[in-house]
Structures are given as structure tokens and as C-alpha cells.
Phi, psi and omega in degrees: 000329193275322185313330185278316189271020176244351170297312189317306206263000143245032145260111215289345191284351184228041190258007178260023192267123181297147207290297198309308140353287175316307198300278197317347186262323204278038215228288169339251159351122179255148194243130175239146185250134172226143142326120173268148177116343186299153186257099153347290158229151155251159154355127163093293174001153130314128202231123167250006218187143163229185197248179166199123163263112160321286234210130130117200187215144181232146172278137165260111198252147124246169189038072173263152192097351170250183180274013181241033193284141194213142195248085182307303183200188179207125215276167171230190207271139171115349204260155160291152125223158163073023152305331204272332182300332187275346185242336215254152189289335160265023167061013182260156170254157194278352194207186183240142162235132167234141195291106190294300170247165190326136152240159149240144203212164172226118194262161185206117179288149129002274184284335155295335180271352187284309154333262128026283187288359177281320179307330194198105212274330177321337172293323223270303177319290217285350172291325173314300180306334186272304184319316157341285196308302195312305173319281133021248164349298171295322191287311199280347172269008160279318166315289168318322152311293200284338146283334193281322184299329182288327179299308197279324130343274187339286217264347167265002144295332179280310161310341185242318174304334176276353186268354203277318204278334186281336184275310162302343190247007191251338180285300189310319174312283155010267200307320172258009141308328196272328173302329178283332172278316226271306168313309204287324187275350159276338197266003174284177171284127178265319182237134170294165168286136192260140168184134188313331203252014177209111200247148181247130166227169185197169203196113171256110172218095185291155180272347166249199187258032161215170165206168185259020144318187102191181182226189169187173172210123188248069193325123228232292176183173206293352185245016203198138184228116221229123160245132184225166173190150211209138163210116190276131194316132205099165204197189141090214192282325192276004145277329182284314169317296218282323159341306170289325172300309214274321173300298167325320158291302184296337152317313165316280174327320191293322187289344190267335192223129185260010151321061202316289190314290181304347164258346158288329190263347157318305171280356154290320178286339186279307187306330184302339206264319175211086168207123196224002170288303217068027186274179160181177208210119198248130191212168160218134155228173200193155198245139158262139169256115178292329204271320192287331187088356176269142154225107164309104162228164170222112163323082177246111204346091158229153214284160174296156191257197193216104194250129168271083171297158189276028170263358157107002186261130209248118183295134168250120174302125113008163155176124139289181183274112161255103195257134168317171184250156194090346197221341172227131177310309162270089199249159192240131179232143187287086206278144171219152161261177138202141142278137191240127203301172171296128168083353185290118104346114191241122158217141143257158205200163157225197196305307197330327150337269221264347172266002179308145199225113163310124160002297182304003190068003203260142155270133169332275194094152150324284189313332188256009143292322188287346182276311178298005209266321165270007143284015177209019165288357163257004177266169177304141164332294125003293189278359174291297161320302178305339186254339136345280205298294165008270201295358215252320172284342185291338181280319194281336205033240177271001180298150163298155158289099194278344160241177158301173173225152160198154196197101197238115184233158174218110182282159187236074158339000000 
């Protein structure tokens, strides 16, 4: 009883209370032990009773259990709680307390505080004055919510205008990505070259939306056809750029001379004049003779191409020292003939193939070119390419495509 009556009497809410008073309340007051982690009251609750913490310490929690749950404070021993339930007109309580640690504590029912404020009406003041401060207190950590929300507003508003500006300049790329594929795909040949004893197909698929690949049919006179295929180092618009350069010039060139070697190396000096990149385009262009049946090419380190004869047997080609175009003045280029037999298969091709590389480390390889090319070699020009591109995704699976692909075939009548 005196441990009650000297807490009671260091509590500023009862220090204007007179020793007999003090005596007759700590008589009153019932003393409880909770558990720590026990929820005291919760939010919402009916407050029949508030508290005086003995011993130990409780958290004031709202809107505890959701996701907007907030820890106002945390009281130590001497403090009220579940006082405000006791002024407010539905009697529920404003916040859930829970014991952070063992508490002791001392209740006072309802009808004990009713008791009490008739005896010594002065309580009801200075109970006023601690709700106050609490109110205060709560008012000013409400503010403080609502700068940090407003801060947090603030800056996921600046962030969402920079993703708004970053999604518009990502459209606009877009958008003058697909005009550059729209270009890059006028500057390939839309209509082959026509002749009865020689059909032409082909496959273009850059791995971004413009590549450094192309091919060409450069119509020459009514017996002669200047063909090329070409991949400039690299790959998205600053290959696709030097791509466009390199056809322009060999178009030029192709017209002037019916000499693949003397128009390669022509377009080797030009580019050498403006190119400050260190880009450079590995090409075979080549003159075809309908009549003769020959194609006159020339090789600038680019892959050897591939004749299927009509036993089903694959011609072993020549090859010289062949160098890209772009990068030596004294450049060596691989000049070759072929006559191409009755029943014959002709292919160009570039790396994007044979160097394509699977989730597994494996590459296309040749060999598994040479393989589709003799199972579909009875199919059309067009469709031999298309069983190509087939089988290069069936290699690929789910791995990305890592270069262009181009694919230039010529069945032979």
C-alpha cells in the first residue's frame, strides 16, 4: 500500500491530491501484471478503465496490423494510458498499447474516476492538461507524416515525369528506328534480277532494327548481273550508317567497270577517304554471265561462299588472302571464277550464321550449314533460305540472336 501511495504521489496528475486522498485512491487502484508483447487494449475497443504504468514500458501503436501501421510512441513507467477513452463521446479507444516490455500497472475503472473527480473536481483539470499535451504531441507527429508524405509525393512525382520524358524520347527512338528500317529496307534490291536458268532467294534479319548486313543485284547489261553481300563490323545505326555508304559507293562503282576487282578496290579507296571510325565491311561482289555461266568474284575477308553440285556434293572453292575494305590502302583482295554446273546450288551467307552461339556454347558451325543445304536442296531459292533461317533458330532456342543474318542463294537450271 505505501509502494502505491508514493507512485500515486509522483505522478504530476495526482500531486495536488492531499495524503488522505492519496491513502483513499491507492486503496481503490487495483495492481496488474501483463505480459510482455500482451495488446493492453486495442484500437476501436471500448475503454472502460485507463492505466498508470508501474513498472516496465508500452508502445502506442495505430492502425495497428495494416499496412499503414505506425508506432506514435513509447511510453516508460509513470505515464497514463487509455485515459482518452474515458473523455471521448463513444468511449473507444484512439490508439492499440502494447506491452514492449513485463509491465505493472495500476487500473482505475470508470466509475472509480467518476468517484474521485466529485471529491476533488481539480483532477479533471490537470487529466485535462495531460490529454492536451497528447493531442499536441499526436497533432505534431501528424504533421510530420504528412511532410515526409508530401516529400514522398514530391520526389515519386519528379520520377514519374522523368520516366514520362524517358518513355517519350524512347517512342521518338522507336519511331525513327522503324523510318531507318523502312530506309535501310529501300536501299536493299526489292525486284532480282530475272533469268530463266538462274532464281534468286534471300533473308535479311538484323538483330536490332537497322544492321550492318545487305546484299544487292546490280543489273549490269541484258547478259550480266553484278551481286553482292556484304557485313560491315558491328552491328544497330552506326553499322547500318557505314552500310548505306558502302552500297552507294559500290553501286556507283559497279556501273563504271564490269571488273569486281577493280570496283572493290575502288570502294576500298573511297571509303579509306571518309571513314574516321575505324569501321570497316567485309563484301564478295561478283559479275554473273547468264550465258557463259561464269561468276567472276571478289573476296574482301568475307566468308567463302558455297556451290552444292547436282550430286548433291559440295565444290571445294579456291581462296587467296582476302582483306576487308576500309582499313588498307594496299588492300589484297581474293579475285576468283567459277563456272556454276546444270542442277547447281550457289550460296552467300554472312558470320551471323555460322558463328551464331546457343544457351550451350555451341556454334552453327558449317557443317550444320552444309547440312540443311543438302536435305532442302529441292526446294526453291526462297524456300532453302527460309530453312536456313529454321534450322539457325532451332540452334538458337531461347539464346538471343547476336548478329545480322543475310542469306543469298541462287538455284542454277
Amino acid at each position: 500500500m505505501v509502494m502505491k501511495e508514493q507512485i500515486l504521489r509522483n505522478l504530476s496528475l495526482f500531486a495536488s491530491f492531499p495524503d488522505e486522498e492519496i491513502r483513499s485512491l491507492s486503496s481503490i487502484l487495483q495492481t496488474k501484471e501483463i505480459a510482455e508483447g500482451t495488446f493492453v487494449f486495442c484500437e476501436g475497443e471500448p475503454g472502460r478503465r485507463f492505466f498508470i504504468v508501474v513498472e516496465g514500458e508500452v508502445d502506442i501503436l495505430k492502425a495497428q496490423g495494416t499496412e499503414d501501421e505506425r508506432l506514435l510512441a513509447t511510453r516508460p513507467a509513470g505515464s497514463i494510458i487509455g485515459e482518452m477513452s474515458l473523455f471521448s463521446p463513444e468511449g473507444f479507444h484512439t490508439a492499440t498499447v502494447r506491452a514492449r516490455t513485463p509491465l505493472t500497472v495500476l487500473e482505475m475503472t470508470h466509475s472509480d474516476l467518476d468517484a474521485i473527480l466529485q471529491k476533488s473536481p481539480s483532477l479533471a483539470y490537470e487529466m485535462m492538461r495531460v490529454i492536451s499535451l497528447r493531442l499536441s504531441e499526436a497533432e505534431n507527429l501528424t504533421i510530420r507524416d504528412l511532410r515526409e508524405k508530401n516529400r514522398q509525393l514530391t520526389e515519386a512525382y519528379n520520377e514519374l515525369k522523368a520516366a514520362q520524358a524517358q518513355i517519350i524520347e524512347k517512342e521518338k527512338l522507336e519511331k525513327e528506328l522503324e523510318v531507318a528500317r523502312e530506309i535501310q529496307s529501300s536501299i536493299l534490291p526489292r525486284i532480282q534480277t530475272q533469268n530463266n536458268d538462274f532464281v534468286f532467294g534471300h533473308k535479311f534479319m538484323p538483330v536490332s532494327a537497322v544492321g550492318g548486313d545487305f546484299f544487292d543485284f546490280i543489273p549490269l547489261d541484258e547478259n550480266c548481273v553484278g551481286i553482292a553481300i556484304g557485313d560491315v563490323t558491328d552491328h544497330g545505326v552506326p553499322a547500318a550508317l557505314f552500310m548505306a555508304l558502302a552500297v552507294t559507293i559500290l553501286r556507283a562503282e559497279s556501273r563504271r567497270t564490269k571488273s569486281p576487282y577493280e570496283t572493290l578496290t575502288s570502294v576500298n579507296r573511297q571509303l579509306l577517304e571518309v571513314n574516321d571510325t575505324g569501321m570497316f565491311v567485309t563484301m564478295i561482289y561478283g559479275v554473273l554471265d547468264y550465258k557463259t555461266r561464269e561468276f567472276q568474284y571478289v573476296r574482301a575477308g568475307h566468308n567463302l561462299p558455297l556451290l552444292l553440285d547436282a550430286n548433291n556434293n559440295f565444290v571445294s572453292l579456291d581462296q587467296k588472302v582476302g582483306q576487308p575494305l576500309g582499313l588498307f590502302s594496299d588492300i589484297s583482295l581474293d579475285e576468283q571464277t567459277i563456272s556454276l554446273p546444270h542442277k547447281s546450288l550457289f550460296l552467300m551467307y554472312t558470320d551471323g550464321i555460322t558463328e551464331a552461339v546457343n544457351n550451350n556454347d555451341e556454334f552453327y558451325g558449317i557443317d550444320q550449314l552444309q547440312q540443311v543445304l543438302r536435305e532442302n536442296r529441292q526446294k526453291s531459292a526462297s524456300d532453302i533460305c527460309e530453312s536456313v533461317w529454321r534450322s539457325l533458330e532451332d540452334h538458337l532456342k531461347d539464346a538471343p540472336q547476336q548478329d545480322d543474318v543475310t542469306i543469298l542463294s541462287m538455284s542454277v537450271g
